[in-house]
C-alpha positions, 0 to 999 in steps of 0.5 A: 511450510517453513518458519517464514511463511507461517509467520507471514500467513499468520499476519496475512490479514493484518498487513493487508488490513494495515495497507487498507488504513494507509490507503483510508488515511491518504484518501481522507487527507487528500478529500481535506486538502482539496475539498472538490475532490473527485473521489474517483480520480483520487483514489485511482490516483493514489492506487498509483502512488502505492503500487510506484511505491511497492514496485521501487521496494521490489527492485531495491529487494531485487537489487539487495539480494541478488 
């Protein structure tokens, strides 16, 4: 295993814990802004802007190191 991985194993569960409480937090807002929120739909939703968000950060990284 090289340096990088190492680093990132060892950060494993914190970037996944960070990426939990991104999540909490959006859903928490969203529940405040609209009170009649079906919390189901929401946190569907959500997932949805997430992983838009994680698929464009893969192709400008696709893109930059090519």
């Amino acid at each position: 295993m090289d340096a990088v991985q190492k680093e990132l194993a060892s950060r494993k569960n914190e970037i996944k814990k960070e990426l939990r409480l991104l999540f909490n937090a959006n859903n928490r807002i969203t529940e405040w802004d609209v009170p009649e929120t079906d919390e189901k739909e929401a946190a569907k939703l959500l997932l949805q802007v997430m992983q838009e968000a994680l698929d464009e950060l893969k192709e400008e990284i696709r893109q930059e190191y090519k």
